[in-house]
N, C-alpha and C positions, 0 to 999 in steps of 0.2 A: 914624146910629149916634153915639152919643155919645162921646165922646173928653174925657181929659183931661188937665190942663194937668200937665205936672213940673216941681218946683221944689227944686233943690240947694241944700242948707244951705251955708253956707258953706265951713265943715272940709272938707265932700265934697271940694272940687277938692284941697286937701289930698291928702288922705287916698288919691285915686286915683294921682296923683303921684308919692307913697312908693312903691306899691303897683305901678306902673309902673316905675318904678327899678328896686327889686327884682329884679323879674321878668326886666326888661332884663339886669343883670347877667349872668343865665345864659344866659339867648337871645332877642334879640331880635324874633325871630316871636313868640316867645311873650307878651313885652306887645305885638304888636301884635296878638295874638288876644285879650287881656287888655280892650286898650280895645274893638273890636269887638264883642265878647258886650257889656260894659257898654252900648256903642249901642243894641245890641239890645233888652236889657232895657227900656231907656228907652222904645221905638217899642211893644213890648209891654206897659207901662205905661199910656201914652198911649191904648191902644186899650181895655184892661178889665183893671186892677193886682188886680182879687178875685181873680184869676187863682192870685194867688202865695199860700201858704199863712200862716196867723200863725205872728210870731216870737215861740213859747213861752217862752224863758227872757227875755224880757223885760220890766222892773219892773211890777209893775201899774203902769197909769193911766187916763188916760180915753180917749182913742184905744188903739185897739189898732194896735200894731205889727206890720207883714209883713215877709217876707224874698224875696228873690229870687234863687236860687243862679248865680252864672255864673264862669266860667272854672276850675271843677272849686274851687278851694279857697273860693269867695270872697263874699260875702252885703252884696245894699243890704239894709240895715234902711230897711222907710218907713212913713208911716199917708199914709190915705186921708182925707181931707175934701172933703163935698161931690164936684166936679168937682176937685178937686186932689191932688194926689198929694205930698207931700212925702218927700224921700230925704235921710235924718238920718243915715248913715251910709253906708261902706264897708269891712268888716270881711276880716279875713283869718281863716277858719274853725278855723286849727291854732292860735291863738291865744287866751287868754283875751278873755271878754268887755269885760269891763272896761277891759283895755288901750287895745282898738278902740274903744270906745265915741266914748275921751276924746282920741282923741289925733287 
């Protein structure tokens, strides 16, 4: 079976971080369910990322970008190359796009 490789832009560990914090705040099970799903996601990744549907509102380009929803609010933006997967984001759903993109 073919498997591929994931690779975290840099911001990602960012971005998960904040988003953990967060979370933490109100209850701490709850990003520790936060990081688990994102594992998950990743092992599900790894095995076959067509899996996950395109991310429509995202700019044209020449990759196409996918989404992967987990922990009920929360979406990796990533494209596919070749055997590689790259994960350019980690977005908080209730928020504008843009916000997340960048930050």
């Amino acid at each position: 079976m073919k498997r591929y490789k994931v690779v975290l832009h840099p911001r990602v560990s960012r971005q998960l971080a904040l988003h953990a914090a967060y979370i933490a705040r109100v209850s701490k099970s709850a990003a520790i369910r936060f990081r688990r799903e994102f594992e998950e996601i990743i092992r599900r990744m790894e095995v076959n990322p067509m899996l996950f549907p395109p991310y429509d509102t995202a700019p044209p380009r020449k990759e196409t970008y996918r989404k992967a929803l987990f922990a009920v609010w929360y979406k990796a933006i990533f494209s596919v190359e070749d055997n590689t997967v790259y994960i350019d984001a980690v977005i908080d759903g209730r928020r504008d796009r843009e916000d997340n993109l960048t930050s």
